[in-house]
N, C-alpha and C positions, 0 to 999 in steps of 0.2 A: 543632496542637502540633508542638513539632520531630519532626522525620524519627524518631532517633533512640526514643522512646519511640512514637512510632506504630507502629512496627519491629517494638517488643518487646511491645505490647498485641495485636500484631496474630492472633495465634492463638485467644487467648481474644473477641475480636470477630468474627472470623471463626464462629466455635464459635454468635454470637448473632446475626449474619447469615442462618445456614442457617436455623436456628429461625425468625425473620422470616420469609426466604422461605419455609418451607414452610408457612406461617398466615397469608398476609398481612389485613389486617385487611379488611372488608367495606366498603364505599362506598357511598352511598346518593346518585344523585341530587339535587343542590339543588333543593328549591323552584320551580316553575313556576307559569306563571296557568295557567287551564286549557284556556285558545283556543291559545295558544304548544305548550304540551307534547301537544295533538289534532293541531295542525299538524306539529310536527316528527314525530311516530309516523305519519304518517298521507303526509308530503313525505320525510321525512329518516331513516326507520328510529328507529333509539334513542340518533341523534347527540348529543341535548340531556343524554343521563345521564353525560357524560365531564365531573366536578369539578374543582375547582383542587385540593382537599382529597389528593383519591387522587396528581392526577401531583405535588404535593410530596412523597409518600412514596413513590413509584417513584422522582423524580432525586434526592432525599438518598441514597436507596441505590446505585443505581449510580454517583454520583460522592463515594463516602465513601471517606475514605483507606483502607478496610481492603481495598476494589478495587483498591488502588495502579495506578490509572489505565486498568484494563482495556487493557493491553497483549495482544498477540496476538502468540503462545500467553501464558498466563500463568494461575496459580491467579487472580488478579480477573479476566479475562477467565471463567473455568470459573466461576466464583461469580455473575458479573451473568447467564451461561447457564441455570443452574441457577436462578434468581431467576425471569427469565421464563419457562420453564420449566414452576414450579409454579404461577403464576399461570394459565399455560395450561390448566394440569390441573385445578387448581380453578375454573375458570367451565367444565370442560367442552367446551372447544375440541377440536378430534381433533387428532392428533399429524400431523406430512408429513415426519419425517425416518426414522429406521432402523426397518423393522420386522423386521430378525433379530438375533439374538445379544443385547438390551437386557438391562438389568441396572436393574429398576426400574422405575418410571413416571414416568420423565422424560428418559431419554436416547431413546425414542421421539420425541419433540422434535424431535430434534440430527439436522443434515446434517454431517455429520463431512469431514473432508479432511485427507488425509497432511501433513506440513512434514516438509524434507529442509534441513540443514542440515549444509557441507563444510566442516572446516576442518584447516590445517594441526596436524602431531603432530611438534613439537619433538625429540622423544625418539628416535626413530628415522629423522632426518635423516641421511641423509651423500652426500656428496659429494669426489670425489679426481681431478684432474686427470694424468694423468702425462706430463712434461716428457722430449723427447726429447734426444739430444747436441746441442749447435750444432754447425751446419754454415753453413759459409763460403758461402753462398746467395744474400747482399746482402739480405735479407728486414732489415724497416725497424730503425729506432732505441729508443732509450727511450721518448723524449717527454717530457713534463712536464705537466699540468695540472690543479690540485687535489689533486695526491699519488699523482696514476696515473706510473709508468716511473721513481717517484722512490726505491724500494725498492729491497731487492736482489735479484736477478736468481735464481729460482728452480735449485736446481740440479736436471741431471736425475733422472728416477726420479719415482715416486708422490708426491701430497702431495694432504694433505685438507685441505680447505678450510673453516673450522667454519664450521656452521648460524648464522644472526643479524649477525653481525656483515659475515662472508663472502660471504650469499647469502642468499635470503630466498624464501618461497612467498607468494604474497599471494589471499587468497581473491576470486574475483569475486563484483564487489558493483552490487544494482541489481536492479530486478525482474524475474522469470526469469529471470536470472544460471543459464548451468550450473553445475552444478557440479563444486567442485577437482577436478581430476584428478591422479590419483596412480600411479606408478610405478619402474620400476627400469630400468638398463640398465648394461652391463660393456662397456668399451674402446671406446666408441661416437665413430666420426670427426665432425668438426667442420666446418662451414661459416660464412660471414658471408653476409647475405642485403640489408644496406641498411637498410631500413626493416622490411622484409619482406611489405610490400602487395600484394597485386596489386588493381589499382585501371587500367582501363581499359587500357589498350595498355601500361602499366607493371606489368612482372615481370622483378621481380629474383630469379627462380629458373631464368632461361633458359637452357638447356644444362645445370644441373647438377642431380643426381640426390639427393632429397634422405631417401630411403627408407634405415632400418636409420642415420643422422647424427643430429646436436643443432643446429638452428639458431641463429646468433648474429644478434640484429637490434638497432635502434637510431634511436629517433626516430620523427615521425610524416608522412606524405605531405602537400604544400602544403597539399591541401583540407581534410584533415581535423583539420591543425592551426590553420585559418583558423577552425569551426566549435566546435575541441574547448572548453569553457568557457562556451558560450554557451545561449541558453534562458532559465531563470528559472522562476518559477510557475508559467508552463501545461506545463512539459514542456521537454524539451531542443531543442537546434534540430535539424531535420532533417538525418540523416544525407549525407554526399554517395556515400556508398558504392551502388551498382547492383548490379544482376543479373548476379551471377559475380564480382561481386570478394571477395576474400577477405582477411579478417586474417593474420597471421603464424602463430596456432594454427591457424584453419580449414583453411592450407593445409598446415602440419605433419601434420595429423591426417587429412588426405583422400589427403596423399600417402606415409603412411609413414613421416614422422621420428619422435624418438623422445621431442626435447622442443624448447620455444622457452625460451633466454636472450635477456631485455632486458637492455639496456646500462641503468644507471641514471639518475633525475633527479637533482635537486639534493636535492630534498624525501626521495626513497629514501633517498638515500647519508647525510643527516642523520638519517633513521629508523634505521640502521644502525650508527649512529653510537654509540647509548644504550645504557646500560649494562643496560636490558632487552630490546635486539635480538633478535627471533628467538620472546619469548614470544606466547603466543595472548593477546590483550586483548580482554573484549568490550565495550560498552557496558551501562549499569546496567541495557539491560532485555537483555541474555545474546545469545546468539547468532544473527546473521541467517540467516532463514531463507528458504525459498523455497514454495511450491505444488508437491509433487513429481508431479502431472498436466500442469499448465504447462510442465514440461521437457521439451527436446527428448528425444524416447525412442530416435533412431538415429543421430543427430550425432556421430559421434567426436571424442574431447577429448585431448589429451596434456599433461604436466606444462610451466606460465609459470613459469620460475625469473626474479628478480630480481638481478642479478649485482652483489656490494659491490667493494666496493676491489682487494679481493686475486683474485676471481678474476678481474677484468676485466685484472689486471696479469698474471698467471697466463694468463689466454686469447691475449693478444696478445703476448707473449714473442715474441721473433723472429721477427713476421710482419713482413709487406708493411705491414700498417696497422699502430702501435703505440697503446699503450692511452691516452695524450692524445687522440691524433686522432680513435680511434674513439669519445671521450668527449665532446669538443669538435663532431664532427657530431651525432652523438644531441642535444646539448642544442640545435642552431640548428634541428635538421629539416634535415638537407642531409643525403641517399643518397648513400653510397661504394659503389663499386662492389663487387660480392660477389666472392668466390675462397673456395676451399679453405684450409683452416687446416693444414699441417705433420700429412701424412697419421699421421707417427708421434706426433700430440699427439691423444689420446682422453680421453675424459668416463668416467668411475663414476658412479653415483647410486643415492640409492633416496629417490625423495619419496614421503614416506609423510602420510595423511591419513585423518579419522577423520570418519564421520559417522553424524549423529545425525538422529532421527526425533521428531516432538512432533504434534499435532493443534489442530486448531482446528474452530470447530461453527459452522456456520448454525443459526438458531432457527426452526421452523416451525409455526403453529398453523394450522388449516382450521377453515371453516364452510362444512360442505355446503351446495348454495343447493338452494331449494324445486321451484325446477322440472324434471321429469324427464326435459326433453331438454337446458334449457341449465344446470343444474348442473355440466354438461360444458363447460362456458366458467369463466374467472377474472376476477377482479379483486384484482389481487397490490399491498398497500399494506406500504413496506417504511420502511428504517431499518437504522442501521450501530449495533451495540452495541458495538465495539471504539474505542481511545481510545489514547494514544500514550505512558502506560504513565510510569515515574515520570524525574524529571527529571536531568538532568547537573550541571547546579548549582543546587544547592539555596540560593537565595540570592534573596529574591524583588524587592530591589533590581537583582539585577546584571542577571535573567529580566524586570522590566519599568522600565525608568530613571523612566520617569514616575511612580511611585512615590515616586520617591527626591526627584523636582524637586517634587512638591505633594502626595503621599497620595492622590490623590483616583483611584476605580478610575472604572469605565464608568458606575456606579451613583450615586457620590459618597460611596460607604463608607472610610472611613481606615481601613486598615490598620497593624496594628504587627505589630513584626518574629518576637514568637514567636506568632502567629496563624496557623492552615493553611493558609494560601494559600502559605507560605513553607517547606513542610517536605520540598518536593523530589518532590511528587506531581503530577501534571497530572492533575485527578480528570474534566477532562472533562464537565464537568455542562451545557454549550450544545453540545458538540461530540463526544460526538453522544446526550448525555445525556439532550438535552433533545426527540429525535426519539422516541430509543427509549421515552422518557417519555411521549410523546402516542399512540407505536401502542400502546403498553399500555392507556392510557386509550381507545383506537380499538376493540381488541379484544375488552376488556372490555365497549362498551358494544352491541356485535356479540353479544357472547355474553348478555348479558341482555335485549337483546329479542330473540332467538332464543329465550327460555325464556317470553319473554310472546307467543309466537306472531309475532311478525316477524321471517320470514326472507328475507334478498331470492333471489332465482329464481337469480342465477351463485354460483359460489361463489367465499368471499371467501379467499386466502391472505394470513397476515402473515406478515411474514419479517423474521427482526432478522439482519442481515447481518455476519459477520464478516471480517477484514481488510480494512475501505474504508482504513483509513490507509493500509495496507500497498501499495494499487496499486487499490485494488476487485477485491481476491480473491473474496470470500464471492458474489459478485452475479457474478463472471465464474462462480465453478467453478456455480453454480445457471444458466446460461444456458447454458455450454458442455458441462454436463453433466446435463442438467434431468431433475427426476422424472418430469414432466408433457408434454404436448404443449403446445410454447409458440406452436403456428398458434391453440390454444384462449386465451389470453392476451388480453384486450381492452385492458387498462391496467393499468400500473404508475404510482403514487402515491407518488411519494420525500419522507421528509422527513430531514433532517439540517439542524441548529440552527435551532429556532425561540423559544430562550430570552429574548432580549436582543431592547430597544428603547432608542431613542435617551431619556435626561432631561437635564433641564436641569444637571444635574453628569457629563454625561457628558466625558469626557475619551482623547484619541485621537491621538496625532499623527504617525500615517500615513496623508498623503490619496492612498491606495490603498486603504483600505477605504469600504466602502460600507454604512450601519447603517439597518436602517427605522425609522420613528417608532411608537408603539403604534396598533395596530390597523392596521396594514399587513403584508402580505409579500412577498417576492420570490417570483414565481412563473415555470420555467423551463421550457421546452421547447414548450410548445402553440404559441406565435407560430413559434418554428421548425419544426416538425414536423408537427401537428395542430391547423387552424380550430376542428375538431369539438370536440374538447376545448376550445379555450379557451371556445366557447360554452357548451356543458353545466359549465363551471367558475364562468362570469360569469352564467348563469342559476341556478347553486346557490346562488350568493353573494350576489348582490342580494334574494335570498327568506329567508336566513339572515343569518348572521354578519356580512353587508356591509366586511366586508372592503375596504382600499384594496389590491387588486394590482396591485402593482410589479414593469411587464416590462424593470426598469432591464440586468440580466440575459441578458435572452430570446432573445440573439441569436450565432450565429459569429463575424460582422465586427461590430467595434465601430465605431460613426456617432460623431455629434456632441452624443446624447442616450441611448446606450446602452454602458455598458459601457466610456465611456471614462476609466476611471483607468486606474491601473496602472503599474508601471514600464515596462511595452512597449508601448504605444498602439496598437504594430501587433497584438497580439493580444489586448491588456488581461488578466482575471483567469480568462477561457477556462473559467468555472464551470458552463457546459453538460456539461463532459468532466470534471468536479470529482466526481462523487458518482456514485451504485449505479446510478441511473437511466439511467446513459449505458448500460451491456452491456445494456438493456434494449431499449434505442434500437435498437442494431449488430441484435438480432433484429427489426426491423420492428413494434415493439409501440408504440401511444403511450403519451408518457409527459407528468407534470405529474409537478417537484421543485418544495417548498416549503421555503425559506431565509430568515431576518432578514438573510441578509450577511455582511458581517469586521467584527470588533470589537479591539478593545485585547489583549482577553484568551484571542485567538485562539490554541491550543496554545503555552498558558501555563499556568503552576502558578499563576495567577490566576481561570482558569476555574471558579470554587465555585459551588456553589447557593444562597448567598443573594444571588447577584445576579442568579439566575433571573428574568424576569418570568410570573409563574406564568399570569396572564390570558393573556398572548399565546399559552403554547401551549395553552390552552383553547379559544382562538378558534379557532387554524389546527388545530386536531387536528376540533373539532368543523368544519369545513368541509370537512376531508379524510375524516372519517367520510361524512358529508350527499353528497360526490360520487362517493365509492367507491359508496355508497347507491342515488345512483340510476343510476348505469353500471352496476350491478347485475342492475338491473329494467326497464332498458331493451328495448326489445320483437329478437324475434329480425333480427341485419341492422343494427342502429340504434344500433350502439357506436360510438365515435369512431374515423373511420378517419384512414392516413397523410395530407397533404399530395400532388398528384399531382409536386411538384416539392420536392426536398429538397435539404438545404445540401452542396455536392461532397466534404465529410469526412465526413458521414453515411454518403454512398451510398458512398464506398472501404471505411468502414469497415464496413457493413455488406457490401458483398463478399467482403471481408478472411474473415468471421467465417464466411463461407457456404463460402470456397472449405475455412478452415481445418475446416471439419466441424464448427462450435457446433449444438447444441440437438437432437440425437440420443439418443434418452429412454433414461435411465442408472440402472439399481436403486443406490440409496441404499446406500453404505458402509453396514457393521453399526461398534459402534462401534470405535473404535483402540485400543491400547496408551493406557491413563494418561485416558481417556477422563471426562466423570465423574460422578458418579451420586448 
């Protein structure tokens, strides 16, 4: 239905959402012979009782517009929580998240995590330059370039500079971005510093003292403007920045200055330019947020001012550089040399900034395992319940063209225009709707032969993870901060989308995606990491489900038969370091992720659940049950170990994580502020 009235249903749907989840309806096994249903009880635990029946009524629910896309943080996010949650509690799972301060019987559940979120406060902006006498100095000209030195010539004395238009604060953006930094300072002298890098044998702060000043800087260093833009889908391109060099804030704020001005871009000074300059805008899912354990805790930060028109005409008044030139280097990347600014020309300020605090929750169920020495081992089968939350334009021709050239989705389903696919929601329902849908149906069927006497000997953690869109928050802050001892950890089981199979109307036209046929899946990390694993994987699978696994995937480097689409060849779609399973990795745990791939309707408000293929995640859920199953009950010593040779960004990365201190056992937040219950 349009956006609009989904909008305004949405409270009273909501109101019959809770009600669902806290009753969800009973599920009964289908129908078995009786040789098949001995064999899987008896090889496979109680893999064969996960229905198609039950996971359609798990992913209609978590990809129903009243989720509006399980954005994180967000009430749909807190709702599809709460959803699994009660499901938990009603099969009798134990809870792995908060066991102080709960409010209920279901925020025991919840592994909670702070969100820190800086942004600029308009309202309490200012900024005031004060301009000294001229003095017959020879210090430079006007200039001219884009309407810098073309004004008139401030006279001396005081002058404030408005907020927006003038100058601007721009919040850092990007995962574990610090955050804003906010401050004040009265009559504070003035330098130019170049670029402001220090970047190998280059520093442009040499000789000058830049402690209790405001640095002026401008443009970017050869290297890093050679790199800046580049990357793509797997990540950005590697930094050229080393050990000791430093940004223009790092070194502001290690040596004592009191703030950094950039000279601006084009793109600024047009931002600047609008008749809304200067307000806070967020996007429709609200303000970006961060991990506030992920931030630096001892880094000092000092205020990035953006400098407009006026004060960059204003800064350079009667210097050596005038404010064309110092405009015209900033935009080519070319370092002028640095000097003092006209000791009697000083900065006012007060940048002010306001931040805000929200939460977000890991989901945790346990099934203690039967044995009383290795109950004390895991086998952790996960999933990402968060989703990217609702759309920017609601227009679902403009969001998928191919719509608009033939109607025809992944499925062959025709679309018209006021149908949901179109009403500005990404509901999410393959991504990762359709994982969280199969551990449900995983957990469930865990918990019902656990009441008919099958229990396997480790215990089993599920974990529905929150922020994988965001960066793989939920799955970092649970490794970097883990409840458990993660040397006790045998395997991690990733699933993220396994909805979607290729038909004969499917329709795609990006040959960068890669889609399996029915009854296939992409299976990721055993060829790289762990033989053992793929074994006990390909011996589950040839006794069950028979499954085609597809290790199109399974590799670092992409060859001549893996991995090689993509727009960069050189690193292809890099979906090893894609999903939750990777921070699992970085801790030396193996792992197997199971994925159908990219589709059409890849984080598109196209992604619905009636284009789910419901069988397919019946198959991969039951063969992720069947192998969690029997890693389970494997005898002690006999779980799948590492590879004795691992791929060289594994082994950095997993250094990386060892020097940083990950998986030092961490009592569980009680819950947050706004938490929910």
């Amino acid at each position: 239905m349009p956006r609009a009235r989904v909008l305004a249903a949405t409270s009273i749907l909501l109101s019959a959402a809770f009600l669902l989840a806290a009753k969800p309806a009973p599920h009964q096994p289908a129908p078995q012979k009786k040789s098949r249903a001995t064999k899987a009880a008896t090889s496979f635990g109680n893999a064969d009782a996960i229905t198609q029946d039950e996971l359609k009524d798990y992913d209609y629910f978590l990809a129903s517009d009243q989720l509006e896309g399980r954005n994180l943080p967000s009430r749909g996010y807190d709702t599809a929580a709460l959803y699994v949650a009660s499901h938990l509690n009603e099969w009798g799972l134990q809870p792995g998240g908060s066991t102080q301060g709960t409010n209920g019987p279901l925020q025991p559940y919840f592994m909670p995590f702070d969100l820190v979120s800086t942004n600029p406060n308009p309202a309490d902006m200012k900024l005031s330059i004060n301009i000294p006498k001229p003095a017959n100095t020879g210090r430079g000209g006007r200039g001219g370039f884009g309407g810098f030195g073309r004004g008139a010539q401030l006279t001396p004395g005081s002058h404030d500079i408005a907020y927006g238009h003038g100058w601007m604060v721009e919040a850092a953006r990007g995962r574990n971005a610090p955050p804003l930094a906010g401050g004040s300072f009265s009559n504070a002298p003035i330098i130019f510093a170049g670029n402001g890098y220090v970047m190998g044998d280059a520093n442009p702060y040499q000789g000058m003292d830049v402690r209790g000043k405001v640095i002026v800087v401008g443009g970017l260093p050869a290297a890093l403007a050679q790199t800046a833009g580049r990357g793509g889908r797997g990540g950005a391109a590697a930094s050229p920045m080393g050990p000791g060099d430093m940004t223009p804030a790092q070194y502001a704020a290690k040596n004592g200055a009191l703030a950094v001005i950039s000279i601006p871009s084009f793109q600024q000074l047009s931002a600047m330019a609008a008749p809304d300059a200067g307000e806070v805008r967020f996007g429709v899912n609200g303000p970006n947020y961060n991990v506030a354990k992920f931030l630096p805790e001892s880094e000092p930060s000092v205020p990035q001012i953006t400098a407009g028109m006026d004060l960059v005409n204003a800064l350079f008044q009667g210097e050596r550089v005038s404010a064309a030139q110092a405009f015209e280097a900033a935009a080519a990347n070319q370092a002028l040399p640095s000097f003092a600014f006209n000791p009697e020309k000083t900065l006012s300020a007060n940048v002010a900034v306001t931040t805000t605090h929200n939460h977000a929750e890991n989901v945790i169920g346990v099934l203690e395992g039967s044995d009383p020495v290795l109950k004390n081992e895991y086998v952790i089968i996960s999933a990402h319940l968060d989703h990217i939350g609702l759309a920017a334009t609601p227009n679902c021709k403009e969001e998928s063209p191919e719509l608009a050239a033939g109607d025809s989705t992944d499925n062959g389903l025709t679309m018209a225009a006021d149908q949901h696919d179109c009403d500005g929601i990404n509901n999410g329902a393959d991504d990762d709707g359709s994982g969280s849908t199969g551990l449900l149906g995983i957990a469930h069927a865990f918990a019902q032969g656990a009441a008919k006497g099958m229990r396997p000997k480790r215990t089993v953690m599920f974990i529905w993870n929150a922020g994988e869109e965001k960066g793989l928050w939920g799955s970092q802050y649970f490794n970097e901060f883990p409840p458990i001892d993660l040397s006790k950890v045998v395997v991690d089981l990733n699933i993220d989308m396994i909805g979607r199979t290729k038909n004969p109307n499917s329709v795609d036209p990006d040959p960068s995606h890669y889609l399996v046929d029915p009854g296939s899946v992409l299976v990721v990390g055993p060829d790289i990491s762990s033989n053992d694993l793929e074994h006990t994987l390909e011996g589950v699978n040839s006794n069950f489900q028979k499954l085609k696994l597809d290790h199109f995937y399974d590799v670092t480097a992409p060859d001549a038969t893996h991995d090689n689409l993509g727009p960069n060849k050189a690193t292809g779609q890099r979906i090893f370091y894609r999903s939750d399973h990777y921070n699992f990795a970085k801790m030396g745990i193996p792992i197997a992720f199971f994925t159908i791939g990219l589709h059409v309707d890849y984080h598109r408000i196209t992604d619905s659940p009636e284009k789910i293929d419901f069988n397919e995640i019946q198959q991969v859920a039951k063969t992720v049950a069947a192998t969690g199953w029997v890693i389970g009950n494997e005898p002690e010593g006999a779980t799948p170990k590492l590879n004795a040779s691992l791929p060289p960004v594994l082994v950095r990365d997993m250094a990386a994580v060892k020097a940083q201190g990950w998986g030092k056992i961490t009592p569980i937040l009680p819950p947050l502020p706004g938490e929910p219950f």
